[in-house]
N, C-alpha and C positions, 0 to 999 in steps of 0.2 A: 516795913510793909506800908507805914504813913507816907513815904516819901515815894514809894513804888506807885502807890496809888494816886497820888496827887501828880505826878508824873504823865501817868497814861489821861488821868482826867483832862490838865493840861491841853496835851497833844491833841483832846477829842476839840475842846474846844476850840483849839488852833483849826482844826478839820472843819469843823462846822461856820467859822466865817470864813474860811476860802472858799469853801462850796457853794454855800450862802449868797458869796458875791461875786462868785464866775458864774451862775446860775442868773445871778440879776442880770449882768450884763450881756449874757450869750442870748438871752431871751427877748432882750428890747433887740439883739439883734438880727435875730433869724426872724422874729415877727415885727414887722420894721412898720405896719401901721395895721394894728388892734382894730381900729375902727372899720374897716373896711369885713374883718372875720365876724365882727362884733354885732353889724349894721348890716350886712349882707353887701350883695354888688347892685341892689337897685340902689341903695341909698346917697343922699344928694353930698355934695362937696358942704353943703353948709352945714347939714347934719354930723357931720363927719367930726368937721371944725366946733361945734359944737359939745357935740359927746368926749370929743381928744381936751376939752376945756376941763369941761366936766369932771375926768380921772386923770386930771394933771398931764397929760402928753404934752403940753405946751411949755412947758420948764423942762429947763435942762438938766440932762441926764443925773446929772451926778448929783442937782437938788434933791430926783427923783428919789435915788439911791440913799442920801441921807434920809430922809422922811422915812421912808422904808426902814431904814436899819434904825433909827432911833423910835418909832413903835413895836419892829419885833423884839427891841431888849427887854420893852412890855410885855410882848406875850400878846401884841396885836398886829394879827397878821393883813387890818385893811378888810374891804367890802371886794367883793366876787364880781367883776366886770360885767359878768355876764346877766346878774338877777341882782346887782348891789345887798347883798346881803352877809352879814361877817363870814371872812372866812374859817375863822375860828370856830363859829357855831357848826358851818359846814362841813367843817374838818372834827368834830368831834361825834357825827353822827357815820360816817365813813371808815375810822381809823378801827374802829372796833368791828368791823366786818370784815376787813382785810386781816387785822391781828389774828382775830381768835383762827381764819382760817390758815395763816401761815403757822401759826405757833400750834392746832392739830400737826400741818404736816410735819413741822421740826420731830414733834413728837414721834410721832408713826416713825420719820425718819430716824431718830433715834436708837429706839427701843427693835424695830426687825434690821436695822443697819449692821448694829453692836451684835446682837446677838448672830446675826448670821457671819457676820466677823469674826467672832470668836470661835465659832463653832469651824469654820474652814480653817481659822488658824492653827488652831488648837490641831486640827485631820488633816494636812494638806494634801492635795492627792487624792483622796476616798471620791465616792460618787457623790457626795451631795458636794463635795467645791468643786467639782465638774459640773455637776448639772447648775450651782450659784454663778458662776463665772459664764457657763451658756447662754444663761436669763440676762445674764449681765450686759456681755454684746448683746443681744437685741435689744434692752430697754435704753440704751444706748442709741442705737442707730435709730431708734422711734421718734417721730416727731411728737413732742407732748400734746399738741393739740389735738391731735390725730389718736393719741391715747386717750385723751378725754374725753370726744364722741365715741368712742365704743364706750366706755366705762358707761356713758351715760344711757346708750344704745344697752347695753346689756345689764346696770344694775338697776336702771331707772324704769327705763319702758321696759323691756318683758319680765325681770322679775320684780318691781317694782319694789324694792327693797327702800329705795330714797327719792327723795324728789328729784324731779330733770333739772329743774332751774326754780328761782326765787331764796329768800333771805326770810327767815325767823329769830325775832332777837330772841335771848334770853329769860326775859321779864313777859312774852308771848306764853310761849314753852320749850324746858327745858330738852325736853325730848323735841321737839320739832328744831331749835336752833342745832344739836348734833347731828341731826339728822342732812338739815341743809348745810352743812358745810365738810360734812364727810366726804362726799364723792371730789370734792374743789379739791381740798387737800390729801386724798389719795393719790389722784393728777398730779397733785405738785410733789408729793412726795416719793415717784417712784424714780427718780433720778438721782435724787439722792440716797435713797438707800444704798443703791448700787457702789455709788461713791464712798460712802461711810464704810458698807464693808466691805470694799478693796484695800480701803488707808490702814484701816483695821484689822485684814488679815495680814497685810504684810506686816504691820507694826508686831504682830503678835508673833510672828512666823523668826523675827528679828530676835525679841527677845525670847523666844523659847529656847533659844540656839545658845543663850549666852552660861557664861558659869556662875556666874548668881543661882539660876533656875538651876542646875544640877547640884551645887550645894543645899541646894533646901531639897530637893529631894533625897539626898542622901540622908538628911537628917530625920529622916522620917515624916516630912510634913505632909497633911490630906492634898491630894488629888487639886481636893478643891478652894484648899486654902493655898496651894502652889499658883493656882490660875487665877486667882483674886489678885498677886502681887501681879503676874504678866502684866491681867487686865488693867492694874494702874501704871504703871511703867508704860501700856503700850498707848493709855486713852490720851495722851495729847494730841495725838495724829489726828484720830476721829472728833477729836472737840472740835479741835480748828475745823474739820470740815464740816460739822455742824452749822459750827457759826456763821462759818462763810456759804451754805447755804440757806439760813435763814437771812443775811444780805441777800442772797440771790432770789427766793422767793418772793420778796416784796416787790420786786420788778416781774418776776414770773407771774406773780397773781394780774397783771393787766389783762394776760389772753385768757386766763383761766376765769376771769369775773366774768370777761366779755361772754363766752360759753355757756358759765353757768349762771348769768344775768345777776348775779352779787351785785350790788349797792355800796362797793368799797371802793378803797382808793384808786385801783385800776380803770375801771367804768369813769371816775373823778377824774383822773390823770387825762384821759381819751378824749374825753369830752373838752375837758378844758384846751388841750391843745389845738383839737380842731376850731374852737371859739376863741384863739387869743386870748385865755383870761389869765394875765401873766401873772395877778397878785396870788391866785388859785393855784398857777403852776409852782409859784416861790416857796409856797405855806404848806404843799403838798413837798416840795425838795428839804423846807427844812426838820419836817416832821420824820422824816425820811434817813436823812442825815444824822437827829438826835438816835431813832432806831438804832443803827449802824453804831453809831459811838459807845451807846449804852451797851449792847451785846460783844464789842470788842474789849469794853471795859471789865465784864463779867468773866470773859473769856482770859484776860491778861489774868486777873485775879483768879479764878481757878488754877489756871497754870503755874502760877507762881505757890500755889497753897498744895498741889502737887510736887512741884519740882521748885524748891528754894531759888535753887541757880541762877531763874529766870530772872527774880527779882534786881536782880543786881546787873541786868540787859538793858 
C-alpha cells in the first residue's frame, strides 16, 4: 500500500509542474503585453515601460519562469499585478468560498446520486426509474445557468427561503454562511446527481445479475445485507464520478459565483483574466491543480482499499 501510494503521490506531483509550467508559458502567451489590460488604452508608452519594469516584463522569459518556480517551492506565489498585494493572502480569503460551496455540492451530489442509484438499481423498470431517468434527460438538456436563475427566481425572491446573492463567512454565522451557499451548490449539483445515479444504477443493475448475489441469497442472507455487498462492488463507478465532478465543479463555480456574486475563485479567476494579472492567474492554476491531485489521490486510495487489485495497476 506504501509503494501504491507513493506511486500516485509521485504521478500528482509530476502533474502539477507540467501544469504549472504550460500554464506559465501559455499565459505570457496569449497575454502578450499585461501593461496595456493593466493600464488601460489611455495610458502612455512610458508608463507602459515603466510598470513592464516594475513586474519584471523586461527579462527574459525563462528568467521570468525561473523566479516564479523557485518562490512557489516556497509557498510564494508573488504580488497581484493588479493591487500588488500577495497573492497568497489573496488566495486564502477566496479558496474557502469556493471549497465550502463545491464540497456542499459534492455532497448533495453524493448522498441523492447514490441513493437514487441504488434504488433504480436495485427496481429497474418500476415507475420511479422512469420518472429518475425522465428528470434525467431534461436536467441534462438544461443550461445550468439558466437553472440557477429560476432557482434563484423561485427559492430566493418569492419564497425567500435563501439569499439571492452575497457570501457569509463562517465565523459571521453559522446559519447565514449555509444559508448563502446553498442555492450556489444546489446549481452545481444537479448535474451531477444525474451522473452519479446513472453510473450507479448501471453498476448496480451489473452486479445484481452476477452469481455471487444469487449465492448469498440462497444462503439466506437479509435483503439488506445482500445490497450492502452490491453497494460496494458496485460504488467504484460512482466514486470516480464523484471525484471527477468535484474537478469539474471548480471550474463550474466561475459562472455560478458570477450569478450568485460569491467572492470565490470564480469572480478571482474573471477578473484577473480580464486584468492580465498572470501571477493571480498561476497561483489560482496552481491551487487548483494541488485540488485535483489531492482528490484523485483519495480517490486511488479508496479504491484500492475496496478493491486490492487496483493497487497492483
Amino acid at each position: 500500500m506504501l509503494l501504491f501510494t507513493a506511486k500516485r503521490v509521485l504521478s500528482g506531483i509530476l502533474l502539477l509542474v507540467a501544469v504549472s509550467t504550460g500554464t506559465f508559458f501559455l499565459a505570457h502567451l496569449a497575454i502578450s503585453d499585461p501593461t496595456a489590460s493593466l493600464l488601460g488604452t489611455t495610458a502612455s508608452p512610458a508608463q507602459q515601460a515603466a510598470l513592464a519594469e516594475k513586474i519584471g516584463l523586461d527579462r527574459p522569459l525563462l528568467v521570468q519562469f525561473w523566479e516564479w518556480l523557485s518562490h512557489v517551492v516556497l509557498l510564494d506565489f508573488g504580488v497581484s499585478w493588479r493591487n500588488f498585494q500577495p497573492v497568497s493572502a489573496q488566495l486564502a480569503i477566496k479558496v474557502p468560498v469556493t471549497l465550502s460551496v463545491v464540497t456542499l455540492a459534492t455532497l448533495i451530489t453524493a448522498v441523492v446520486g447514490v441513493a437514487f442509484g441504488m434504488i433504480t438499481g436495485l427496481r429497474p423498470g418500476t415507475w420511479f426509474d422512469r420518472i429518475i431517468k425522465g428528470i434525467s434527460v431534461v436536467l441534462f438538456a438544461l443550461p445550468g445557468f439558466w437553472v440557477s436563475l429560476v432557482l434563484v427566481m423561485w427559492l430566493a425572491v418569492q419564497l425567500k427561503w435563501f439569499p439571492a446573492v452575497g457570501y457569509v463567512t463562517p465565523t459571521q454565522s453559522v446559519d447565514g454562511w449555509l444559508r448563502s451557499i446553498t442555492l450556489p451548490a444546489i446549481s452545481l449539483a444537479l448535474g451531477g446527481i444525474v451522473a452519479v445515479a446513472e453510473q450507479l444504477r448501471n453498476a448496480v443493475i451489473a452486479q445484481s445479475r452476477q452469481d455471487w448475489v444469487r449465492t448469498l441469497r440462497s444462503r439466506g442472507l437479509s435483503p439488506t445485507r445482500v445490497n450492502l455487498h452490491i453497494l460496494r462492488n458496485a460504488s467504484p463507478a460512482a466514486l470516480t464520478v464523484i471525484a471527477l465532478m468535484f474537478v469539474g465543479l471548480l471550474s463550474g463555480a466561475i459562472v455560478v459565483e458570477q450569478i450568485f456574486s460569491l467572492p470565490g475563485l470564480g469572480q478571482l479567476t474573471n477578473q484577473s483574466s480580464q486584468n492580465g494579472d498572470i501571477p493571480m492567474l498561476l497561483g489560482i492554476t496552481v491551487i487548483s491543480v494541488v485540488f485535483v491531485v489531492l482528490i484523485n489521490l483519495l480517490l486511488d486510495l479508496v479504491l484500492g482499499w475496496i478493491n486490492p487489485k487496483v493497487r497492483v495497476a
